[in-house]
N, C-alpha and C positions, 0 to 999 in steps of 0.2 A: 242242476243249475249250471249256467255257465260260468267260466272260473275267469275273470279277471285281475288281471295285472295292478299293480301298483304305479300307474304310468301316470305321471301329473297333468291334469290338464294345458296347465303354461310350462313353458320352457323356463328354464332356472334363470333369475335377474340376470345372472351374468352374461347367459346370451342374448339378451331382451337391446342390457345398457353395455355402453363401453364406458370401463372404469376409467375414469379421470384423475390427473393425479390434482390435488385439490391445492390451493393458495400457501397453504402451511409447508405441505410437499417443498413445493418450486422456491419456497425459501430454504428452507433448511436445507435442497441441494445445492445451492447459491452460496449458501455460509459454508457447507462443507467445501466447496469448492473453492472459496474465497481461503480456509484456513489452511487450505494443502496447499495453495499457491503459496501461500505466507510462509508454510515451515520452509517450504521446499525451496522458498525464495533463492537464487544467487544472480553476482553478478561477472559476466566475463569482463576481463580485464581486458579484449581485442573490441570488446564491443562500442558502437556509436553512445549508448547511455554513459558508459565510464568516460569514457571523453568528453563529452558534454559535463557529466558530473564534476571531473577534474578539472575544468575550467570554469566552475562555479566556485569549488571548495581554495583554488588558484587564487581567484577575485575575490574573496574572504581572508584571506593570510594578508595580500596586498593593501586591500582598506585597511586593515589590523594596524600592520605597520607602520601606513603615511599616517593614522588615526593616534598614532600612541604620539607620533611627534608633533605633528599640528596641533592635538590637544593641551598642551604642553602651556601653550596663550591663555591666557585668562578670559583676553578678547572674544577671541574665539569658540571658546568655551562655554563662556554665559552666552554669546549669538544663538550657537547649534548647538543645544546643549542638548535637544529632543529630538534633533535628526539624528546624531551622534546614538541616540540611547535606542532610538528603534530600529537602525540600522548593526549596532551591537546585540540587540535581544534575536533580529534576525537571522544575523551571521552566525551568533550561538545556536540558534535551533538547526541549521544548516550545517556545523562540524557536529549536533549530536545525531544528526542523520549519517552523516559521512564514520562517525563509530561503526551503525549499525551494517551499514553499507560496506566497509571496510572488513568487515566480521566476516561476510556474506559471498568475497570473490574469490573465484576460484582461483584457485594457485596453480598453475602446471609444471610438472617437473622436465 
């Protein structure tokens, strides 16, 4: 009898299909990629962001100030009393950015 091989009729799936990398894949590289930017995050201090930054975080100290004295009226106070407060809940979220951002630049010696 003749001796034949073990030889599969079809060729193996893998040569048939090309592996795709599937929806779950192309997230979870996204997230991995999104958390190495995040740790790795920093900011130069020569850069156009920090300057731009420092003249936000600038224009938060300045309202602070004329805001602590013009609040002072009572007038004034009962008027704007909820421009006053959402523009203070702002300028807060914005110096606690300016922590994390401040943590984040690099120093050169």
């Amino acid at each position: 009898p003749p001796q034949t091989d073990n030889v599969p009729i079809l060729s193996t799936p893998e040569e048939i299909f090309e592996i795709e990398t599937t929806g779950f894949e192309i997230i979870k590289a996204k997230f991995l990629e999104w958390t190495r930017r995040l740790i790795y995050f920093y900011v130069s201090p020569g850069g156009h962001f920090y300057y731009y930054w420092t003249c936000i975080v600038s224009f938060g100290l300045l309202y602070n100030m004329m805001a602590m004295v013009i609040f002072i009226f009572d007038d004034v106070y009962i008027g704007y009393f909820y421009h006053w407060l959402y523009l203070n809940i702002f300028f807060d979220c914005i110096f606690l950015l300016d922590i994390l951002i401040q943590s984040r630049t690099s120093k050169f010696n």
